[in-house]
C-alpha positions, 0 to 999 in steps of 0.5 A: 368271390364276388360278395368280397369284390366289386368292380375289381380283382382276385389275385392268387399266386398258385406255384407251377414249375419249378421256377414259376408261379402263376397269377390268376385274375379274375374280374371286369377290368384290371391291370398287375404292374402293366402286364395286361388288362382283363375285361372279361370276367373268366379267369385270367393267367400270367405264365411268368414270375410276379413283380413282388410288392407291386400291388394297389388295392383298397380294402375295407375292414370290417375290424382293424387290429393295426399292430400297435394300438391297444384296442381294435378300431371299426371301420376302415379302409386300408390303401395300398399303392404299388406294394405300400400302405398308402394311407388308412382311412375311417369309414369304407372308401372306395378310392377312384381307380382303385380296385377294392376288396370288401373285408367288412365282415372280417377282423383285418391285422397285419401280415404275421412275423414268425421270428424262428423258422427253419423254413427249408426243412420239416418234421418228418425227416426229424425220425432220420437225419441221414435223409439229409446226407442223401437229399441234394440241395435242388431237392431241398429246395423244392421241398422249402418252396412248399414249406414257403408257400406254406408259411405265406397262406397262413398268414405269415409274411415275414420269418426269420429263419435261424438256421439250415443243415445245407449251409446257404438254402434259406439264403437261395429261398429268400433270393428266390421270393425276392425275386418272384420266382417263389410265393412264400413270406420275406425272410432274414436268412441265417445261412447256417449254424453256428456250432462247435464240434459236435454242437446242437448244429452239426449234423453228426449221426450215430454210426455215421463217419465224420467223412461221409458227412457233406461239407455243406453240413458243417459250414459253420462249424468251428473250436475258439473265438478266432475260427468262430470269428472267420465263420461269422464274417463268411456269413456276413459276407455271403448275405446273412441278414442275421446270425446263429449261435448254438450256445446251448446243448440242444434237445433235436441233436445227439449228444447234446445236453439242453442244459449245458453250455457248448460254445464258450463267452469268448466264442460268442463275444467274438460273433456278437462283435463281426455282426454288430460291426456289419450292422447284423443282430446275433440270435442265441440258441440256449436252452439252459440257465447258463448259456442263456446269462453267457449269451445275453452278457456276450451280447446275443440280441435274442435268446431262442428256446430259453427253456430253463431260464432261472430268475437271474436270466429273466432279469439280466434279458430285462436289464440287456433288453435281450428279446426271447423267444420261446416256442412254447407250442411244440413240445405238444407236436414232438410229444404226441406225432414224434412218438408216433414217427418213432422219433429218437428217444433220445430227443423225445426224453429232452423234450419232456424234460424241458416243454413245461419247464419252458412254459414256466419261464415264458410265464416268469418272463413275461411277468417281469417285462421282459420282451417276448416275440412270437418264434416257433421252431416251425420245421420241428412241426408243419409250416403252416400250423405256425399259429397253434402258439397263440393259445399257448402264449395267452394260456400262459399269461399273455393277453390275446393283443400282447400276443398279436404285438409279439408277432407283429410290431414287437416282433419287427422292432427286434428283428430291425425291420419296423419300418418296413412291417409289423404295422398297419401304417403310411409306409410300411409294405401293404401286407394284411391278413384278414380272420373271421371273427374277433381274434381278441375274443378267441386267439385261435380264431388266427389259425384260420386265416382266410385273407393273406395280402402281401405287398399289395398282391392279394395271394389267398382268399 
């Protein structure tokens, strides 16, 4: 640690209880928040919950990718002051009374966005859903605090997650992080799916009666526009940061037919008309042609998998200004370890039928301008491989600095938080991560982040 700090401080949030996470520093003298000063330098430790987005810092990069600019600069030297960027620097300064992390050798951009997560769920119980039927909520939460930690050490630290089985466990997760109870990235909660009877986003199993299924399982699940109206402002008014549709079949659902439409124009106009109203933006799963033209024209802001897009659609997202989101990466992962976990083949056929028909699309879509960000179904596979699209979205027609914009300012821009991340700039939270090498010579060099800082606190080197 000392080659990367001088005069200064390690911090690295390590989970211990269940509702409490470490702080340990290391270093001649700090101070975190006023909680204490260290002056020896042995490793140091705060047995109580963080303050987020508190930290000061000044740290000199060696390569700044700041987000926006098209072109990297050499250099520099961001400031951090309690939690936000406080201003960005040529040269490597060392601002008095500020502790400084020595990133010269690396390549510094700011902290991922991820737009489509399932951050409280993970793959493995893909092979059998009725895993979700037995697991209570406070055990599904422990399992969301490690996909959430996660997440944050790859470099992610802000998601969106689309969606949850158990209506409301993205919501206690985010409430948990904001708090500092939780290491993990900021997160816009959907609270639950959207979904007709038997849609992509009821938990229905074969050979399951629909009484033995929770009612946390199928909050949102409603028939015509009126009931899918009341859904939409429970969810605005239990504290959803955005909303989930299921227009679409899905390929991880029985029954489902990717592409043939589930919820109706009318079911999803009368969604798109509560959250705009509550200033809340509506996210579309629609996998196929139609429901992807009905989801744009109802007022869907972004269209999540996009899988058969036809040029019709590509064209009205342009004309609309509708953002996709296409997780062009984890039909590998379905393909190659849900074979091997002997996942349906139900679900394993509809993947097949639609990775490299998306890839297509994503290839089209991007072609004619239309607005791509970065989203990758994270849950379907690992949290913390969210990385492993980058190579697919350049294999596809991207530039490597297109590809970083879609997870970054693109990405914040579309979610409604620019001002707050997506860009290294005077304002925004002090969230950075650092690579070895050049990202824009290599992408995949973004699956190996070394350096994660979220809101000034330093939480991985």
């Amino acid at each position: 640690m000392s080659n990367l700090l001088h005069e200064s401080y390690v911090i690295i949030a390590v989970m211990t209880t269940p509702k409490r996470w470490r702080i340990l520093l290391s270093g001649t003298m700090a101070l975190l928040a006023g909680c204490m000063t260290v002056r020896s330098p042995s490793v140091q430790v705060l047995e109580h919950p963080s303050v987020p987005d508190t930290g000061s810092v000044a740290i000199q990069c060696g390569t700044l990718i700041d987000g926006i600019a098209d072109a990297a600069r050499h250099d520099a030297t961001v400031v951090i002051r309690k939690g936000r960027i406080a201003t960005i620097e040529p040269g490597r300064r060392v601002p008095r009374g500020l502790p400084v992390l020595d990133l010269a050798g690396y390549t510094c951009l700011p902290g991922l966005i991820d737009m489509h997560t399932h951050i409280t769920e993970g793959p493995a119980d893909t092979s059998d859903l009725r895993v979700y039927l037995r697991r209570t909520e406070a055990e599904q939460f422990e399992l969301a605090r490690g996909f959430a930690a996660a997440t944050l050490l790859a470099g992610f630290t802000t998601v969106r997650n689309v969606g949850v089985y158990s209506a409301w466990g993205d919501r206690a997760l985010r409430d948990a992080v904001n708090r500092g109870e939780v290491a993990g990235p900021r997160i816009q909660a959907a609270g639950f799916y959207l979904t007709i009877p038997g849609g992509g986003g009821d938990l229905l199993i074969p050979g399951v009666p629909e009484a033995d299924i929770p009612a946390r399982l199928r909050t949102g699940v409603a028939r015509g526009a009126a009931q899918f109206r009341a859904k939409a402002q429970a969810a605005v008014d239990g504290g959803a940061d955005v909303l989930k549709v299921i227009a679409s079949g899905a390929v991880l659902a029985y029954g489902g037919v990717p592409g043939e439409p589930e919820m109706t124009p009318d079911e999803i106009a009368a969604v798109t008309a509560v959250a705009h109203a509550a200033g809340r933006k509506v996210a579309a799963h629609a996998h196929g042609a139609r429901s992807i033209k009905e989801a744009i024209l109802a007022g869907a802001d972004t269209v999540e998998h996009a899988s058969l897009i036809d040029d019709e659609g590509i064209a009205l997202a342009r004309e609309h200004g509708v953002a996709l989101s296409m997780d062009v990466y984890n039909g590998d992962y379905i393909d190659t370890e849900g074979r091997r976990q002997g996942w349906p083949e139900e679900f394993l056929r509809k993947n097949r039928e639609t990775t490299e028909a998306q890839r297509q699309g994503f290839t089209r879509a991007h072609a004619a301008g239309v607005t791509i960000v970065y989203g990758t179904d994270a849950g379907v596979y690992p949290h913390g491989l969210n990385a492993r699209q980058f190579r697919i979205m350049v294999e596809r027609g991207m530039t490597p600095m297109e590809a970083i914009k879609s997870a970054t300012s693109v990405a914040a821009r579309v979610m409604g938080w620019s001002d707050r991340v997506g860009e290294l700039a005077p304002g925004r939270y002090g969230d950075l991560i650092a690579v070895r090498g050049d990202p824009l010579a290599d992408v995949r060099r973004l699956e190996d982040v070394v350096v994660v800082v979220k809101g000034g606190l330093l939480f991985k080197e």
